[in-house]
ChimeraX commands (.cxc) that place a marker at each C-alpha (Angstrom):
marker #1 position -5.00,-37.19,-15.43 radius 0.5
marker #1 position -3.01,-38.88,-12.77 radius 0.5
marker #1 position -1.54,-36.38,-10.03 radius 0.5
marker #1 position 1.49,-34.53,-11.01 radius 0.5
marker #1 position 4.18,-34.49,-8.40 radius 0.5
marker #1 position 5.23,-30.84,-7.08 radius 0.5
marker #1 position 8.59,-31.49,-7.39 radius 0.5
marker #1 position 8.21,-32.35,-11.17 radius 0.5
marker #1 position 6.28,-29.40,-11.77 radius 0.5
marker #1 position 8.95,-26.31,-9.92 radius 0.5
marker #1 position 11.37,-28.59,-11.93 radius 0.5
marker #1 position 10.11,-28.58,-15.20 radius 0.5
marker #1 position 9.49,-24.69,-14.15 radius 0.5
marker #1 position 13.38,-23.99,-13.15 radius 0.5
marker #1 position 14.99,-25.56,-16.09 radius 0.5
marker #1 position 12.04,-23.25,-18.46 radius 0.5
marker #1 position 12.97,-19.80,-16.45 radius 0.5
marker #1 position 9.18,-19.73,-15.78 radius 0.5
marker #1 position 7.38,-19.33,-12.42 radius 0.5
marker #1 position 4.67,-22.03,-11.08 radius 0.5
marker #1 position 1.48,-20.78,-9.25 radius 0.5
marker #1 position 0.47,-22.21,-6.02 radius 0.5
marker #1 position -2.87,-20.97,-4.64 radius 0.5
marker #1 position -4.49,-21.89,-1.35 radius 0.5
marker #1 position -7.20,-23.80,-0.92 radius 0.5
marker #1 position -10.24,-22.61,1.56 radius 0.5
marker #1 position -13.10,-24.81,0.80 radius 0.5
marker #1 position -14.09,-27.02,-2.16 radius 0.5
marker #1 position -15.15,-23.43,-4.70 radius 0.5
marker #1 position -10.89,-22.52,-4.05 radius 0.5
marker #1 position -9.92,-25.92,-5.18 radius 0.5
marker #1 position -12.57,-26.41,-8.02 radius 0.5
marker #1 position -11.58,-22.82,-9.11 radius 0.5
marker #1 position -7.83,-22.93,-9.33 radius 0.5
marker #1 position -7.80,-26.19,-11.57 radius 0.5
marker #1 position -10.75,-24.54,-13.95 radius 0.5
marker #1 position -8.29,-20.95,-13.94 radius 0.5
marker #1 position -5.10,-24.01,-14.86 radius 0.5
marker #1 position -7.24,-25.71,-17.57 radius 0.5
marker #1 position -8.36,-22.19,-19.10 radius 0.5
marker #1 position -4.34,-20.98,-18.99 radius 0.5
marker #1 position -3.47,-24.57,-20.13 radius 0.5
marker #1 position -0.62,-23.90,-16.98 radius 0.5
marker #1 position 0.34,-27.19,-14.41 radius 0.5
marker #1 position -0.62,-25.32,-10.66 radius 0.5
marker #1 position -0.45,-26.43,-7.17 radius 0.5
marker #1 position -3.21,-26.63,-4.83 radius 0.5
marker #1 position -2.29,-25.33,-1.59 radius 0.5
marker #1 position -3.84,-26.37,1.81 radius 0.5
marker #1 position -2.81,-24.78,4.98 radius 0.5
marker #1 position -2.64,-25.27,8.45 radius 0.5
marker #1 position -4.77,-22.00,9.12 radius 0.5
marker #1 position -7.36,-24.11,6.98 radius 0.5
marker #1 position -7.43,-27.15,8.48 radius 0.5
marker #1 position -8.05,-25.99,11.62 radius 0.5
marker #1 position -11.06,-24.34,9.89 radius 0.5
marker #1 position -12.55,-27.49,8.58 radius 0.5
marker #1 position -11.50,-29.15,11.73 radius 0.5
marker #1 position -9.19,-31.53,10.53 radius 0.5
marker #1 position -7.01,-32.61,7.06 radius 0.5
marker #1 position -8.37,-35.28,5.54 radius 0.5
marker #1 position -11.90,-33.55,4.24 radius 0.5
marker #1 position -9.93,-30.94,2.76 radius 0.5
marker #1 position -7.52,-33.12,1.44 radius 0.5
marker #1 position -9.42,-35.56,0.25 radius 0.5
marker #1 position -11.18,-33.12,-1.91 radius 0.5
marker #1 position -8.43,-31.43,-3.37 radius 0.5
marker #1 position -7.13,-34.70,-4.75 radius 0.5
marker #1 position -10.08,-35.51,-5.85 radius 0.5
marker #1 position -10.29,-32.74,-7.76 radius 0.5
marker #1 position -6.55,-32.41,-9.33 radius 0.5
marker #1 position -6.77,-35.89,-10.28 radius 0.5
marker #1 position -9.71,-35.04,-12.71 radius 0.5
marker #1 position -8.60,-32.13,-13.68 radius 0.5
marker #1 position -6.66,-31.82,-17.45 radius 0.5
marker #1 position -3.75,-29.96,-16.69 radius 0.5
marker #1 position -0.83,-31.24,-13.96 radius 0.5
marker #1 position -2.18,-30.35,-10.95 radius 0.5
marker #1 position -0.51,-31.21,-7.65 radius 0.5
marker #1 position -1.35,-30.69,-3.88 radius 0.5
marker #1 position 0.38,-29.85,-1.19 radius 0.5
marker #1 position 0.50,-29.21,2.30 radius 0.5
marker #1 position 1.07,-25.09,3.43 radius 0.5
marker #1 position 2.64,-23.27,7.02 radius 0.5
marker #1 position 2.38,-26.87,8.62 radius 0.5
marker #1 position 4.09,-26.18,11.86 radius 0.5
marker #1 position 3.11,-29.66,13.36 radius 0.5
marker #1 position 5.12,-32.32,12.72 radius 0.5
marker #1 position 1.87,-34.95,13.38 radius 0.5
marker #1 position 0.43,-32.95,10.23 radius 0.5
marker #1 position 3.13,-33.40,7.93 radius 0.5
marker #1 position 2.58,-37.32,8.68 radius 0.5
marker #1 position -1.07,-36.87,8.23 radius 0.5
marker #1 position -0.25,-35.61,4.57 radius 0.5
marker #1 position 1.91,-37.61,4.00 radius 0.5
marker #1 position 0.02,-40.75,4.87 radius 0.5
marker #1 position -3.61,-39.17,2.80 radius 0.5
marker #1 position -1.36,-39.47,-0.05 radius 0.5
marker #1 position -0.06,-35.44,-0.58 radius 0.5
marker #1 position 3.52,-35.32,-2.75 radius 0.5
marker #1 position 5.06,-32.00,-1.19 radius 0.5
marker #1 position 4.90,-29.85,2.19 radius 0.5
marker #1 position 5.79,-27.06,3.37 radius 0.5
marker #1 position 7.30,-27.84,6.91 radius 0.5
marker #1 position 7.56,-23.90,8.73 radius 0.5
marker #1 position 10.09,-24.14,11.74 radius 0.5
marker #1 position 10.95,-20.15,10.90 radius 0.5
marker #1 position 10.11,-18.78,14.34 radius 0.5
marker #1 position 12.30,-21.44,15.88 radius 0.5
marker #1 position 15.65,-20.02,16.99 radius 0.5
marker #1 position 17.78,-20.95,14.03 radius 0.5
marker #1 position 19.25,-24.04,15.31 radius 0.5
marker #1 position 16.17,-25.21,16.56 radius 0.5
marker #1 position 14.30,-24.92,12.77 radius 0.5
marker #1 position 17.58,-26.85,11.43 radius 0.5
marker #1 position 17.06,-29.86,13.55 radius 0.5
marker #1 position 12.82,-29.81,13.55 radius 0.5
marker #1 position 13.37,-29.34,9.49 radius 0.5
marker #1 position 16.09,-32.09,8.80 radius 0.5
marker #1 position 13.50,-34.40,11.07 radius 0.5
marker #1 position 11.14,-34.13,8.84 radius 0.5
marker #1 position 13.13,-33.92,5.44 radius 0.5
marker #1 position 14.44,-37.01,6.29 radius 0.5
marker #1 position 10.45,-38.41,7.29 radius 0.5
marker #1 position 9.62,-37.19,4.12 radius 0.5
marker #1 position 12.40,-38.26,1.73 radius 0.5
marker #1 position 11.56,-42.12,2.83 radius 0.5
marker #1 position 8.29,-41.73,1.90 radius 0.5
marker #1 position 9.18,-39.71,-1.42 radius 0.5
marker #1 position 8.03,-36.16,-0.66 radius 0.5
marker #1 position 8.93,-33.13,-1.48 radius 0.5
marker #1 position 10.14,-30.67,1.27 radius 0.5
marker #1 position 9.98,-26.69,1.28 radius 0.5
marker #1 position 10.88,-24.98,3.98 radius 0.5
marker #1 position 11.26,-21.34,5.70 radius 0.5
marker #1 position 14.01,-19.13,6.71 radius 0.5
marker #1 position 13.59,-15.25,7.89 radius 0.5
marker #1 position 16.58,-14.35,9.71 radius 0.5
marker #1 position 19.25,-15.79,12.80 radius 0.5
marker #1 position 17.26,-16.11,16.06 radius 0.5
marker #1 position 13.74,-16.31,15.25 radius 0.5
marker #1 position 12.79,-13.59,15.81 radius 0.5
marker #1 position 9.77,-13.69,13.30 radius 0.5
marker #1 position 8.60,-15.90,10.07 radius 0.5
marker #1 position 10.28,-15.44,6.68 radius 0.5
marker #1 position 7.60,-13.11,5.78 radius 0.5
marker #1 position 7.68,-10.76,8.72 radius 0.5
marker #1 position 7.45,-7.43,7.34 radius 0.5
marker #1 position 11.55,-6.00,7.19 radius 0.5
marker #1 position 12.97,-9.31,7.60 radius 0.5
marker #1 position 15.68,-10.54,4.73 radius 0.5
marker #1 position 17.19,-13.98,4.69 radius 0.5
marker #1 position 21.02,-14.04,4.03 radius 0.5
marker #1 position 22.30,-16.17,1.26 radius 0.5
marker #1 position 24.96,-17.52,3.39 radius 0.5
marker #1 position 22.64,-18.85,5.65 radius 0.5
marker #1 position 20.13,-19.94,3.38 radius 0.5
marker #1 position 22.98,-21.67,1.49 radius 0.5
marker #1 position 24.20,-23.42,5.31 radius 0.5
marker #1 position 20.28,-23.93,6.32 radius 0.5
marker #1 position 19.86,-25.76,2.68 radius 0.5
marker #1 position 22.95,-28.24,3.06 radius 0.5
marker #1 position 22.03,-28.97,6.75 radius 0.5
marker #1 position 18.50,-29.77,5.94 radius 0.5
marker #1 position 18.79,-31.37,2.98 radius 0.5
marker #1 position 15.88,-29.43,1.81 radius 0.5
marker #1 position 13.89,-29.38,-1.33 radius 0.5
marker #1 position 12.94,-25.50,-1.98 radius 0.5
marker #1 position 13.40,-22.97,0.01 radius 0.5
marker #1 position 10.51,-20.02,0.99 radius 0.5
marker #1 position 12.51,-16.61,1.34 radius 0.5
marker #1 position 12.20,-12.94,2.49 radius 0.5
marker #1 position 12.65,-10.55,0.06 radius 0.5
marker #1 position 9.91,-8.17,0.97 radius 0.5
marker #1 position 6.77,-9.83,0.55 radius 0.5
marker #1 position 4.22,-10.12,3.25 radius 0.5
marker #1 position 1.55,-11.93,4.32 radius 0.5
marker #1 position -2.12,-10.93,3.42 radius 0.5
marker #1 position -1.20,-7.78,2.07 radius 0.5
marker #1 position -4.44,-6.74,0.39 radius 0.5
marker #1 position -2.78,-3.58,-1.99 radius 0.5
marker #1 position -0.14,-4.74,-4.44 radius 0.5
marker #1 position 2.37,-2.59,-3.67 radius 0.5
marker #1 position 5.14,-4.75,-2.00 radius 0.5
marker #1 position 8.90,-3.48,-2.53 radius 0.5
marker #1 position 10.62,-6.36,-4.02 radius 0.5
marker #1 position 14.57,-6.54,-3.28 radius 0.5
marker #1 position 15.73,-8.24,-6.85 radius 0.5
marker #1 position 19.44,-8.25,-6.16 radius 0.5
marker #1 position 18.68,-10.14,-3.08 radius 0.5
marker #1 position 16.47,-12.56,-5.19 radius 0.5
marker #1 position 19.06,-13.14,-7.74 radius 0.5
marker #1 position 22.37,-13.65,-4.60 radius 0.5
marker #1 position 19.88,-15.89,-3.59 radius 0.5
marker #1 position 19.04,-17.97,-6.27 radius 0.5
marker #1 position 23.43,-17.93,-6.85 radius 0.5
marker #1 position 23.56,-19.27,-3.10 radius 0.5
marker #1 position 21.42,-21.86,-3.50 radius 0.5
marker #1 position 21.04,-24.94,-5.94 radius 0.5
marker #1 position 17.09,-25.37,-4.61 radius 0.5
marker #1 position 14.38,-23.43,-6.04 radius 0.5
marker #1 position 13.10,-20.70,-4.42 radius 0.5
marker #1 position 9.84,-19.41,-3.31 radius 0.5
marker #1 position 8.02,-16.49,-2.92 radius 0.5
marker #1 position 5.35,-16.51,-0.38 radius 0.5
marker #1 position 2.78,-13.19,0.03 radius 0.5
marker #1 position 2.47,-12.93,-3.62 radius 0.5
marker #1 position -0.97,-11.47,-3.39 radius 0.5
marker #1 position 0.92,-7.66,-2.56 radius 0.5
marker #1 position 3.14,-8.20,-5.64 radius 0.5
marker #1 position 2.37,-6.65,-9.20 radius 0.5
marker #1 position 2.09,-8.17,-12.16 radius 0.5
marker #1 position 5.39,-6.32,-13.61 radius 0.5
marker #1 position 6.80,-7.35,-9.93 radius 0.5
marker #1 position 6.11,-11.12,-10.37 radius 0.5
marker #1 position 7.66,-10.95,-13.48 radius 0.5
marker #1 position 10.47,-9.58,-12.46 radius 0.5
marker #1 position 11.06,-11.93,-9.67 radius 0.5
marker #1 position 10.94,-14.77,-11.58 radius 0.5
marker #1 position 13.92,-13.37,-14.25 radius 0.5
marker #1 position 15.70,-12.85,-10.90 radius 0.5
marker #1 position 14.84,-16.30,-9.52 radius 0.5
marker #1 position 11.97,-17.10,-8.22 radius 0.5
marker #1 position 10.54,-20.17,-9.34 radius 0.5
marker #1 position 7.06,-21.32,-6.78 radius 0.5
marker #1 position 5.18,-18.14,-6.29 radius 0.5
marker #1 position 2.81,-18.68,-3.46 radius 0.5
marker #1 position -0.50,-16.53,-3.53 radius 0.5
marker #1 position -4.04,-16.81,-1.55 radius 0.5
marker #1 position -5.51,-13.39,-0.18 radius 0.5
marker #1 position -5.58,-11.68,-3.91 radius 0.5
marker #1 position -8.10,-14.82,-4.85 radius 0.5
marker #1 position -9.76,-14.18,-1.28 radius 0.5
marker #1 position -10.65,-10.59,-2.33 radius 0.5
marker #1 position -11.97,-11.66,-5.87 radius 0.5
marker #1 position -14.36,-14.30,-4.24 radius 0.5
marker #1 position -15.40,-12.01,-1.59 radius 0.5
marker #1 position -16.11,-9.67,-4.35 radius 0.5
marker #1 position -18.21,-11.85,-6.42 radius 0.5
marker #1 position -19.85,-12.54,-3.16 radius 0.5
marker #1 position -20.71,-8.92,-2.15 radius 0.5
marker #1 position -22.04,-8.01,-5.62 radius 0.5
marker #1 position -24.31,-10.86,-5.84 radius 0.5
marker #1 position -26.04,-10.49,-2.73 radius 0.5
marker #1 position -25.82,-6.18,-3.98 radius 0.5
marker #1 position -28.09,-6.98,-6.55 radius 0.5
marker #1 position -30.18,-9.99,-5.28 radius 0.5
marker #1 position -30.65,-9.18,-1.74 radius 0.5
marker #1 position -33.26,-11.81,-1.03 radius 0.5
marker #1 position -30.94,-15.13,-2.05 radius 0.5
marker #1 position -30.39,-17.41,0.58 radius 0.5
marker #1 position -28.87,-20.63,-1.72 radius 0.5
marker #1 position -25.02,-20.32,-0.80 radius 0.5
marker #1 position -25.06,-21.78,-4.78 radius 0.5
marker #1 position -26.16,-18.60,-6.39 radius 0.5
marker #1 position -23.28,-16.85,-4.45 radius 0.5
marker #1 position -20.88,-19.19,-4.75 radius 0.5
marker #1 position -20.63,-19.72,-8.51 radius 0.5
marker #1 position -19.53,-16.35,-9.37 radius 0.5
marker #1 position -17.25,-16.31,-6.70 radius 0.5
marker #1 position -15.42,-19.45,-8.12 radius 0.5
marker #1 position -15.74,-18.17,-11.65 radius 0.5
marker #1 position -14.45,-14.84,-10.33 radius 0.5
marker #1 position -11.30,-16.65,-8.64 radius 0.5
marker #1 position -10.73,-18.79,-12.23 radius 0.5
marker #1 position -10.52,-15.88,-13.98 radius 0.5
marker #1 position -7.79,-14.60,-11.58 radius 0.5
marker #1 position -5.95,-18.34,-11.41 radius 0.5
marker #1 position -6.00,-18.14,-15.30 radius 0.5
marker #1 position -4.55,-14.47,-15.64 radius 0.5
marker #1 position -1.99,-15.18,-12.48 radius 0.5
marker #1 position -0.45,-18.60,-14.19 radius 0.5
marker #1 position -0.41,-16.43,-17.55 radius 0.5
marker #1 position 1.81,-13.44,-15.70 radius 0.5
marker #1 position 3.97,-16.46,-14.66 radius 0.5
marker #1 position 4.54,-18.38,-17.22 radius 0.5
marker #1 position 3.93,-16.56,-20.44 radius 0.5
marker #1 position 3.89,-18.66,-23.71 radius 0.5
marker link #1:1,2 radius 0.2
marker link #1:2,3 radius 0.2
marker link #1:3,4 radius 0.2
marker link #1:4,5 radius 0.2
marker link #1:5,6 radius 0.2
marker link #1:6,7 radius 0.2
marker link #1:7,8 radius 0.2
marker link #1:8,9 radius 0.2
marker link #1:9,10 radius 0.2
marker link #1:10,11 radius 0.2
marker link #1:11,12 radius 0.2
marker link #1:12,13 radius 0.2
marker link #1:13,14 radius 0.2
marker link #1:14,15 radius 0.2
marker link #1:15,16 radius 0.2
marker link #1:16,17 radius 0.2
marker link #1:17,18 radius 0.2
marker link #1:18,19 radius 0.2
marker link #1:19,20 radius 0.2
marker link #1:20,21 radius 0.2
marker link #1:21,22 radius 0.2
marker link #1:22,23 radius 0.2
marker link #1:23,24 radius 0.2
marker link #1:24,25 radius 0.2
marker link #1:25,26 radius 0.2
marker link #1:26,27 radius 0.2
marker link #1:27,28 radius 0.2
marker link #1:28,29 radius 0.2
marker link #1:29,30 radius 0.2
marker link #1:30,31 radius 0.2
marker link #1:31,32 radius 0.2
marker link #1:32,33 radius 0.2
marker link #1:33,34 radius 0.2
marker link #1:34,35 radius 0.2
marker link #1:35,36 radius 0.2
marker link #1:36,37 radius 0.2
marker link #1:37,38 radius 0.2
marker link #1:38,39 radius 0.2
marker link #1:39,40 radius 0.2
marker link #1:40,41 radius 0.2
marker link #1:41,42 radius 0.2
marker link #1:42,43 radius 0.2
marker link #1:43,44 radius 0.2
marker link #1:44,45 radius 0.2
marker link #1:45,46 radius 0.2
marker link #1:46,47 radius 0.2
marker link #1:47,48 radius 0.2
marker link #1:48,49 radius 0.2
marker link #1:49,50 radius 0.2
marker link #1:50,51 radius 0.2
marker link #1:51,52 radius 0.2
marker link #1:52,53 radius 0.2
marker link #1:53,54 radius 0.2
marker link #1:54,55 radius 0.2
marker link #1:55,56 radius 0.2
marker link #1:56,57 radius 0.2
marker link #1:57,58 radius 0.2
marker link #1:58,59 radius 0.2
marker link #1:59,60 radius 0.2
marker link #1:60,61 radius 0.2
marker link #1:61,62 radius 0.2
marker link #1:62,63 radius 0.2
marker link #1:63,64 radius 0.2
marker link #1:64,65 radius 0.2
marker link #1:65,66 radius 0.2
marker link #1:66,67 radius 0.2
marker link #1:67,68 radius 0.2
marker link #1:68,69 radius 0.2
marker link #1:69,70 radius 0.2
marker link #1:70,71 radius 0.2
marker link #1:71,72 radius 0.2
marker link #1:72,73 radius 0.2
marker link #1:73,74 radius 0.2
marker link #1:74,75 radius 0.2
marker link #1:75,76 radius 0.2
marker link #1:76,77 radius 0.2
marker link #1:77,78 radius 0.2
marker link #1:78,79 radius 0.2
marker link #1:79,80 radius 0.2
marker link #1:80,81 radius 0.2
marker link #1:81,82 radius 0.2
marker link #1:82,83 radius 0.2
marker link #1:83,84 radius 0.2
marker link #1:84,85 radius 0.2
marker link #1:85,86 radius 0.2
marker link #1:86,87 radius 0.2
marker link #1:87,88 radius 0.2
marker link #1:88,89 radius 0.2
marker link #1:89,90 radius 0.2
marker link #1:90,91 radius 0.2
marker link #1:91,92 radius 0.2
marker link #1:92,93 radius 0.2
marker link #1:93,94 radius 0.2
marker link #1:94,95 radius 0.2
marker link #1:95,96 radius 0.2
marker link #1:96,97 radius 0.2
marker link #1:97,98 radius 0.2
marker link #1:98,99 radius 0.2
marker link #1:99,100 radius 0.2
marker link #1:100,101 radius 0.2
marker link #1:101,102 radius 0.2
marker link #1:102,103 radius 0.2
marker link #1:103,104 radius 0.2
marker link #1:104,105 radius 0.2
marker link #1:105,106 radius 0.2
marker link #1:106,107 radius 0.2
marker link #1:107,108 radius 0.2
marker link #1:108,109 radius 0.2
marker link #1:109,110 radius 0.2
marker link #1:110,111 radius 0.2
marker link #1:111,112 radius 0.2
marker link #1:112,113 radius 0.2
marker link #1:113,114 radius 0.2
marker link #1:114,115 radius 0.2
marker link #1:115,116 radius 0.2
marker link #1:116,117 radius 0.2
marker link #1:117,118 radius 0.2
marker link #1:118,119 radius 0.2
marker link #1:119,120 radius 0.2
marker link #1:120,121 radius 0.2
marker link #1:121,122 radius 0.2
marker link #1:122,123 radius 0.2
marker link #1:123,124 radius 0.2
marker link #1:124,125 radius 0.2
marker link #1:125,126 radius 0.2
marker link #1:126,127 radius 0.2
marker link #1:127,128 radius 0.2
marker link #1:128,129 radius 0.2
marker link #1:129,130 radius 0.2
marker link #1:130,131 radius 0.2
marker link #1:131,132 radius 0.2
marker link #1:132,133 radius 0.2
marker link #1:133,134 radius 0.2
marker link #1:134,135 radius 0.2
marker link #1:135,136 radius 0.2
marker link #1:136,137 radius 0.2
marker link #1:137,138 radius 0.2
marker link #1:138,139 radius 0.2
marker link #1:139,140 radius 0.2
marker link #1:140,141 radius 0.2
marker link #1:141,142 radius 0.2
marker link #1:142,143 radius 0.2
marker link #1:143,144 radius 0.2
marker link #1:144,145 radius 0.2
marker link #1:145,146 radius 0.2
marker link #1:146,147 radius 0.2
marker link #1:147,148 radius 0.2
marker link #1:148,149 radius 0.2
marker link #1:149,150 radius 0.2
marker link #1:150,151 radius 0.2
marker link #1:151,152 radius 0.2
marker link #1:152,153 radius 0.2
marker link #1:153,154 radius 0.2
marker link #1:154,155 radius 0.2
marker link #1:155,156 radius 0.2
marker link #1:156,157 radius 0.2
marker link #1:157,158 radius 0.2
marker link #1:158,159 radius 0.2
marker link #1:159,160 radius 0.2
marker link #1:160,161 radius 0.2
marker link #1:161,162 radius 0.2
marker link #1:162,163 radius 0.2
marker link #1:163,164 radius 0.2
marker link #1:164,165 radius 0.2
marker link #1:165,166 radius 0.2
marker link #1:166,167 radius 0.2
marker link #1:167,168 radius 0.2
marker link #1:168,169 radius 0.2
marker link #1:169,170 radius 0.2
marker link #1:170,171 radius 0.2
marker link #1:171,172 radius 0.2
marker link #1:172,173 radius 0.2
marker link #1:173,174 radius 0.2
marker link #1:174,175 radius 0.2
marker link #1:175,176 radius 0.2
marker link #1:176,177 radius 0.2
marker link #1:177,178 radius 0.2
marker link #1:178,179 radius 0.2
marker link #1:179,180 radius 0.2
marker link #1:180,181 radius 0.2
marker link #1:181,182 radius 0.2
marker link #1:182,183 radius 0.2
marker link #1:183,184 radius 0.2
marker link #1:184,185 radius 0.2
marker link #1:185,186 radius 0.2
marker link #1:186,187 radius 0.2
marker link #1:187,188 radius 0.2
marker link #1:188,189 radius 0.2
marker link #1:189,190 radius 0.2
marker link #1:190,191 radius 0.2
marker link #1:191,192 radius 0.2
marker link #1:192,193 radius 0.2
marker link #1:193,194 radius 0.2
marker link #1:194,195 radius 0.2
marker link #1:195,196 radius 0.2
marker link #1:196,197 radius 0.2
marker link #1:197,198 radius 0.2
marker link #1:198,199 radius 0.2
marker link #1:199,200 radius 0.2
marker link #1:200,201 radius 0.2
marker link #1:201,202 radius 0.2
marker link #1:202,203 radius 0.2
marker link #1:203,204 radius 0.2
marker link #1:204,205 radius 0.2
marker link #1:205,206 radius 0.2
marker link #1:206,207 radius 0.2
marker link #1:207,208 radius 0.2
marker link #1:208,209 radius 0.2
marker link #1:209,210 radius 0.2
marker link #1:210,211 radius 0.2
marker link #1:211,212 radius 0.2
marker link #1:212,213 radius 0.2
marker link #1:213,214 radius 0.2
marker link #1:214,215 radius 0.2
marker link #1:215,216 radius 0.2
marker link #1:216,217 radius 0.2
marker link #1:217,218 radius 0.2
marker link #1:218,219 radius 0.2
marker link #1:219,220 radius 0.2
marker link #1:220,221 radius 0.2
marker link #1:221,222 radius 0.2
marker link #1:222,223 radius 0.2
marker link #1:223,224 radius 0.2
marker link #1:224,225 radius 0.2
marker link #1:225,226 radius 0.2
marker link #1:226,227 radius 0.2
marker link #1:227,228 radius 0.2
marker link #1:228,229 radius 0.2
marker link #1:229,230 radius 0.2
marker link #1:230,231 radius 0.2
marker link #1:231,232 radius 0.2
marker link #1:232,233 radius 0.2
marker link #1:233,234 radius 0.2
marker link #1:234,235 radius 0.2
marker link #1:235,236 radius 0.2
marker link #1:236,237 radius 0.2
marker link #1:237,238 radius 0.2
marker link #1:238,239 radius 0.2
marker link #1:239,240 radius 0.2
marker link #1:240,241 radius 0.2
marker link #1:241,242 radius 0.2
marker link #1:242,243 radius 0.2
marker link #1:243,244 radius 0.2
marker link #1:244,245 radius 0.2
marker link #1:245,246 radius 0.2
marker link #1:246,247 radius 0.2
marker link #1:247,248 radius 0.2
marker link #1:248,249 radius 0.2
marker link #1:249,250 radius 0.2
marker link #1:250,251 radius 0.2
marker link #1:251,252 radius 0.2
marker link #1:252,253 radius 0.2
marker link #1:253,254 radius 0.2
marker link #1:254,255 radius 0.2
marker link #1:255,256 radius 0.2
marker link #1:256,257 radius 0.2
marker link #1:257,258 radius 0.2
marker link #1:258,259 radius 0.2
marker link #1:259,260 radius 0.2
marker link #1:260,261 radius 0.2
marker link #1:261,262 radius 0.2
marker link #1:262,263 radius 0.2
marker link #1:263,264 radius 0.2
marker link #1:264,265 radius 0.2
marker link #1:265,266 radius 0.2
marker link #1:266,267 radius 0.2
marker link #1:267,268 radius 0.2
marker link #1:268,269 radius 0.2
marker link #1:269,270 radius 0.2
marker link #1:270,271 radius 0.2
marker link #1:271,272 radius 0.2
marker link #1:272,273 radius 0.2
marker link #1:273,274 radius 0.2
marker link #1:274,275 radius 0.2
marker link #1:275,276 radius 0.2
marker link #1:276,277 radius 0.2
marker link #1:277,278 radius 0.2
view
């Protein structure tokens, strides 16, 4: 199957009142894992690379060149896109190895300052036909969108949107970053002014503290490209742990590594299910 295009996927998504899973890919298992968890939920997903993991691997185009590789055999829509890049250079990098969507994460910037880097590379982008999300915490920059107590204003999510010409837009709503309990306080009314203020889709990023019931909830309220990588994390690591538990002697990273992946398929398949429910 050819690659589906982000943008056609949170579409199709939007107009359906359903959510779309994104999931973050760490090495080739992640990547290999979320499309078998897609095909098994018969769901589209989005493979996720950050900019936290391509420093790890030392550079993009391994890692990205992978991930295509895999969504393009895989038999379910499967697109991939670039996560938290914060380098300009990067976004061209992805956009040049043949990625559809980035994230572009100018948050920190004082607000005026994330405007102008954003719109840069919106307009980069839009020549090239990709997709655009972007970030927005709170006036000043005084931390990312996903800062622990930070909530974005629909007013200024609604001005941020129609100065950067943006194509979704990732917002706090009291979600964190690698939260490893599930126990994050969701503000729905804000979700649902939000979705009101805006005509792009939203996203939720630190999905991996959110509950089941909780994702649910967030997507009746507006949500549409739920973001999630630590709560896969802790199932591989998981797999990992038990395996070596019971076969302490096994030194082939292979006998590890497949019930890791299987274990993060499982989680893929149950995750797209919570999201988009037949």
């Amino acid at each position: 199957m050819p690659l589906t295009p982000t943008d056609e996927i949170v579409r199709r998504a939007r107009a359906a009142g359903t959510g779309v899973g994104a999931f973050n890919v760490l090495q080739l298992e992640h990547a290999q894992a979320i499309v078998a968890g897609a095909e098994t939920a018969d769901r589209p997903v989005v493979l996720q690379i950050s900019e936290n993991t391509v420093r790890y691997h030392g550079a993009l185009e391994p890692v990205a060149l992978a991930s295509l590789a895999v969504a393009r055999a895989a038999k379910t829509p499967v697109a991939v896109h670039l996560d938290h890049a914060e380098n300009p250079d990067l976004v061209r990098e992805a956009v040049g190895l043949g990625l559809g969507s980035v994230m572009f994460d100018a948050s920190k910037l004082p607000y005026a300052e994330n405007v102008a880097a954003t719109r840069e590379v919106v307009e980069y982008c839009h020549q090239h036909g990709v997709w655009v999300e972007a970030e927005l915490g709170e006036v000043g920059g005084k931390g990312g969108a996903h800062t622990p107590g930070v909530r974005t204003d629909p007013d200024e999510a609604r001005a941020f949107v129609e100065a950067t010409g943006v194509d979704a837009l990732a917002v706090a709503v009291g979600s964190s970053h690698q939260m490893l309990t599930r126990d994050a306080v969701l503000d729905f009314d804000l979700i649902a002014r939000l979705r009101a203020a805006v005509a792009t889709p939203l996203v939720l990023h630190g999905s991996s503290g959110v509950s089941d019931a909780d994702l649910t909830a967030a997507i009746a309220a507006g949500m549409t490209k739920v973001n999630v990588s630590t709560h896969l994390n802790k199932a591989f690591t998981r797999a990992v742990r038990a395996y070596l538990a019971e076969h302490p002697a096994a030194v082939d990273p292979r006998h590890y590594l497949t019930p890791a992946r299987s274990a993060v398929a499982r989680e893929v398949a149950h995750l797209l299910t919570v999201l988009a429910p037949s």
